[in-house]
Structures are given as structure tokens and as C-alpha cells.
N, C-alpha and C positions, 0 to 999 in steps of 0.2 A: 567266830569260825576258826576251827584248828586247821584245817585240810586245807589250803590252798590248791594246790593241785594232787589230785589223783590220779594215779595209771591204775589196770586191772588186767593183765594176762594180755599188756600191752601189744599186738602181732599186725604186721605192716611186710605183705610180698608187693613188690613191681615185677609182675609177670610170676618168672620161677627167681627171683633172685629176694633174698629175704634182707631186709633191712631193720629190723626188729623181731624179738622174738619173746613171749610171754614176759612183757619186762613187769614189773611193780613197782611202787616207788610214791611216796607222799613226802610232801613239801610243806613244813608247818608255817601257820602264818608268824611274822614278825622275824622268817630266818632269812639267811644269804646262803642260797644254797649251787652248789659248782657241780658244772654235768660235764667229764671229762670223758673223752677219748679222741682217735685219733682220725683222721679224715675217713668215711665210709663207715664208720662205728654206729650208727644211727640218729645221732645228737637234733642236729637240722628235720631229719625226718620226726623226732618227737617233739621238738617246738612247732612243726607244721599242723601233728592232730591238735595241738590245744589251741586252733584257733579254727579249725575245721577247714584249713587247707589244703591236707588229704586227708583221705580217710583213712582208719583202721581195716586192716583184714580182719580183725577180729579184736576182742576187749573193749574196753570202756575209757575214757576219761571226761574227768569232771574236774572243770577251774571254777574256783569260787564259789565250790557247790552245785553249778550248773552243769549242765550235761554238754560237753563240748561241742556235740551234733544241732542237737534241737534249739540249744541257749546261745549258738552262737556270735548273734547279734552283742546281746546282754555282756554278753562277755565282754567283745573286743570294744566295748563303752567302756570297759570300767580296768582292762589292763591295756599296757603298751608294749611297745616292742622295737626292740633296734635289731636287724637283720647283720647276718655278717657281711651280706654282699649290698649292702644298702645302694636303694637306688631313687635319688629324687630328679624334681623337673629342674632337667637344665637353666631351661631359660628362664625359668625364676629369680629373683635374687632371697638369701637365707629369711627375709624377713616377708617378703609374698608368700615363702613356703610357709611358715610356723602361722603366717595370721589365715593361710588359706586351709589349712590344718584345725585350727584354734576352731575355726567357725563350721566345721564339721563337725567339733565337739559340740557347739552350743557356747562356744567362748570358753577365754581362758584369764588367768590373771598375770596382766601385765608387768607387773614390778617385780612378779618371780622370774617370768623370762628375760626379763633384762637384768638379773640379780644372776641368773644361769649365766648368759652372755656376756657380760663381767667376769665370771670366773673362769670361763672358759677363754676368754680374751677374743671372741668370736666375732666374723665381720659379717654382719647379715645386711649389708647394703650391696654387696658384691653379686654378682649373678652366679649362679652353682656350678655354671662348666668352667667357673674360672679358676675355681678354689682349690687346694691342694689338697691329697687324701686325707691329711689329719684335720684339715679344714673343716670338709666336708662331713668328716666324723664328727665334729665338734656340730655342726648344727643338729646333725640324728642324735646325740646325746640328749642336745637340749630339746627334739620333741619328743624324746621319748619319759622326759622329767617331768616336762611343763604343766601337763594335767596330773600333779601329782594323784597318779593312779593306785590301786589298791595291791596289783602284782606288776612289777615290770621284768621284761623278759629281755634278756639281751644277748647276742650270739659274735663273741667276740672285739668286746664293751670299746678295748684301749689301742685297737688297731689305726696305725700311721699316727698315736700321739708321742706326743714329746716327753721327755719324763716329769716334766714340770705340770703336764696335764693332765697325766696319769695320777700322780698327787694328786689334786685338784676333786679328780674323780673318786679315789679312796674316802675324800673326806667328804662327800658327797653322800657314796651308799652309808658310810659309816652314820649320816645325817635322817637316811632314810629308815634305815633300821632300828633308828630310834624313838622312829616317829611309830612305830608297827608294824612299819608295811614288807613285804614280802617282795627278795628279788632273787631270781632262776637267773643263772650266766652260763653260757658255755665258754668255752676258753681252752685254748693250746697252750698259753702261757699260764703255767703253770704255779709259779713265784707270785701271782695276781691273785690265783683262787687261794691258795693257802695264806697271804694276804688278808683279804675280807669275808671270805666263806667261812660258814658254822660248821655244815656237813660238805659231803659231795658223794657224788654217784659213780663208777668209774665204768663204763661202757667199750664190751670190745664186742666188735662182732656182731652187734643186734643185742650182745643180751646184757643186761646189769650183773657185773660180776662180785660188784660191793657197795653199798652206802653206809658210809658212817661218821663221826664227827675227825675232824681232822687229828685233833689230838690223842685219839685213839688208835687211829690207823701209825702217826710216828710211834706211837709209844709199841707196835708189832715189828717196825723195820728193824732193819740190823742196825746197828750204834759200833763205836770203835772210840776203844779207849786206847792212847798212845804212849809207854811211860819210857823213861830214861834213868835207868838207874844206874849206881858208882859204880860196879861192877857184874858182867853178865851174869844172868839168873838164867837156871834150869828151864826148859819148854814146858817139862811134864809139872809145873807146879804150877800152871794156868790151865792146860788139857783136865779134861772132867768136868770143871768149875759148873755149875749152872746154870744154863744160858748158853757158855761161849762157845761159837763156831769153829769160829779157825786163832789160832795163833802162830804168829812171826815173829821171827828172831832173827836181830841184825845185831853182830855187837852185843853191847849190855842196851838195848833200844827193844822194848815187847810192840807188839801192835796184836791188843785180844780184839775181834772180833764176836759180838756179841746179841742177844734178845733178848729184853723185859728187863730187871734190877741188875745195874754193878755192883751191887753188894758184894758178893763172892769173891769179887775179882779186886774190889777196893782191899779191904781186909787182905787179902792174902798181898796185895801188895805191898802193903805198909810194914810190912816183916822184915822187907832189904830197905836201902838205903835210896829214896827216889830223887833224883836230881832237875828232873821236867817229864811235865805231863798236859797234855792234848787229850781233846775230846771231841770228837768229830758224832756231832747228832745228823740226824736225815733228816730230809726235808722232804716234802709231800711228791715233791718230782722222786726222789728214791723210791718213794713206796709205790710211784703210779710204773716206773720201770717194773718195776720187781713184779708188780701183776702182769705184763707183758711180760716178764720173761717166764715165769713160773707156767702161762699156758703154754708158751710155744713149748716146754719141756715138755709138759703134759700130753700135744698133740704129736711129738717128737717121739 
């Protein structure tokens, strides 16, 4: 199966207020794929249709081939899900929850969850209102691994862990993703999706404003090449170049501002005499600003 998850002219009102609007968007199997925006963008409400916890105003979606309405059931057997507001039985301890989980499944295998629980350094003898939020995080990881399921869906995967946990977890999906299986994340932390993500989605507003692989979206941002040469250089002999934005002039110090190949701008450099040079690339947080800023101009 290629399609793990499909949307279709995705549209979700609560009353008159829209939370989704005609989104599209497919999810191939065996990717890691990041659903970014920013609180109220719709994210939450589109993990809720794929498991038929609300419905659509209108559109379709289908996980796993199945029709998220009708196949329900079928579905949430064969993926998982970690919520970002996760909520378990207190008065459990981590290890009543997973085996009281496990046997809803129909059973699960033991020596992966305690192979999860190890790496997670996890205390599942403890009762759950005792545990600290990255605690508690760390057992919803581990049920959301344990039945290594077919798509796992997660909203907010590495909140309250430690950074040593956060590890822990890269090498994980990196583990899962190699096995074929298919994982949807939403995330605010940004440096995460760019991280482990193939593609991503970028959602403002209800509507998908872009999906595409990550290294395609850097290779669109602005870039800034920084050089330092023995003596100042003219402004106009980087103005025109192809590509370049803006140029600064400090001193004999350029700062070209740039899009797509420094070619133009390399070559013409190497004409004077260059004594240091910086190169400031963007990172997936620049390109996800940039799409926020670039609407607000628009509606501006």
C-alpha cells in the first residue's frame, strides 16, 4: 500500500468557525512525515478525523485504505497514537496501564516493552499521578510503540523529555522507519521535524499552504553568504547577481543575501582578495517563519 493516509477537500466548521478548509494531502507508507503549524491551525482537528473522533463537514479520509467513518474499528487495531494532552488512569501504576492496554490488543510482546523501558529509563512500578511530566510522556511513548503498529501518529512526540530522551527517540523512529512502517507527528518544535521528517505539511489557518520534502523547501529560503575581504569592495558589483536579495556593506565585510546557486556570487568574489568567509544556511524554522510572514503581507 502506498497511501497511508489520505485527505480529500478535507473541511471541518465547529458551528460558524472553520478549522479546516479543503485541505489534501497523502502520506506515503514507509515516510516520516511533520504536520506543522501553529496553535488553532487545525493539526489536532485533523488527527481527530483519522480516527473518526469528529467528523468532517465535508471530504473524505481514508487510513490504511479504509474509510476513516465506516473502517473505524479496523483502523484504530492496526495504528496508535500518542495525544499531545495525553491522559492516563492515575491510579494505575505505568505497568497495569501497558498490560491493561496490551490485553485490549489481544496481547502484546513482552521483551519489546521492556527493551522500550530500558531505553527509555522508564519506571512502570510507580503509580501515574506520581510521575513527572517527562515521566509520564515516556510511558505514552512506550504504548504508543509497543504493538509495533503499521502507522503511529503522535501530537507532540518529545514534550517534558530530557534531551538525552529525545535521543533515545530519534533513534527509535529512525529504527521504525526502517522497518517500513509509516509515522504522522505534529510538532512545534521545529529542529525535531527537520530532524527525522522526509516531508512536511505546513498548515496556517485550516488550510495546507505547502507539503513538500524538507530539502527542497531549504534549498527555496534565503541563504547568506558573509565574506571579508583585504580591502572594501564596491556594493554595485554584487547588486544584479542572480539570486541576490539584499547586499551590506560594512568596512571591506559584504553580507549578500541570497536564493537557489551561489555560483554568481562565489565567482565574482574570488576577483578581490578574500580573507574570511561565513555561510549562514536556513533551517526549516526560517522557511516555516517565512511562510508566516509572507501571508500576513498578503492579508496586510
Amino acid at each position: 500500500m502506498d497511501k497511508v493516509i489520505c485527505l480529500e477537500a478535507l473541511t471541518k466548521f465547529y458551528g460558524e468557525t472553520r478549522a479546516l478548509h479543503n485541505v489534501d494531502l497523502t502520506v506515503q507508507a514507509g515516510e516520516v512525515f511533520g504536520y506543522l503549524g501553529p496553535n488553532g491551525s487545525g493539526k489536532t482537528t485533523t488527527i481527530r478525523t483519522l480516527f473518526d473522533l469528529i467528523r468532517p463537514t465535508s471530504g473524505r479520509v481514508t487510513v490504511l485504505g479504509l474509510d476513516s467513518r465506516t473502517d473505524a474499528r479496523e483502523i484504530r487495531r492496526r495504528v496508535d497514537y500518542l495525544p499531545g494532552d495525553i491522559a492516563l488512569y492515575e491510579r494505575m501504576t505505568g505497568h497495569e496501564l501497558l498490560s491493561y492496554l496490551a490485553n485490549l490488543r489481544g496481547g502484546v510482546d513482552w521483551d519489546y516493552v521492556m527493551q522500550l523501558t530500558e531505553r527509555f529509563q522508564c519506571d512502570l512500578k510507580s503509580r501515574i499521578r506520581t510521575l513527572s511530566r517527562g515521566n509520564r510522556q515516556k510511558v505514552g511513548l512506550i504504548q504508543a510503540f509497543m504493538n509495533r503498529p503499521e502507522l503511529i501518529i503522535m501530537d507532540e512526540p518529545t514534550a517534558g523529555l530530557d534531551t538525552l530522551m529525545q535521543q533515545e527517540f530519534y533513534a527509535l523512529i529512525d529504527e521504525v522507519k526502517a522497518e517500513g512502517r509509516t509515522i504522522f507527528i505534529s510538532s512545534h518544535f521545529i529542529p525535531e521535524v527537520e530532524r527525522i521528517c522526509d516531508r512536511v505539511g505546513i498548515l496556517r489557518e485550516g488550510e495546507l499552504v505547502t507539503v513538500e520534502h524538507i530539502s527542497v523547501l531549504k534549498d527555496r529560503a534565503l541563504h547568506q553568504l558573509e565574506f571579508r575581504f583585504a580591502q572594501p569592495v564596491p556594493q554595485d558589483v554584487f547588486l544584479g547577481l542572480p539570486g541576490v536579495h539584499e547586499v551590506l556593506i560594512e568596512d571591506s565585510s559584504v553580507k549578500c543575501t541570497f536564493a537557489g546557486s551561489p555560483d554568481a556570487i562565489v565567482k565574482t568574489a574570488v576577483a578581490y582578495e578574500i580573507v574570511g568567509l561565513k555561510s549562514h544556511e536556513a533551517s526549516l524554522e526560517d522557511v516555516f517563519l517565512a511562510f508566516y510572514r509572507r501571508s500576513d503581507t498578503d492579508v496586510a
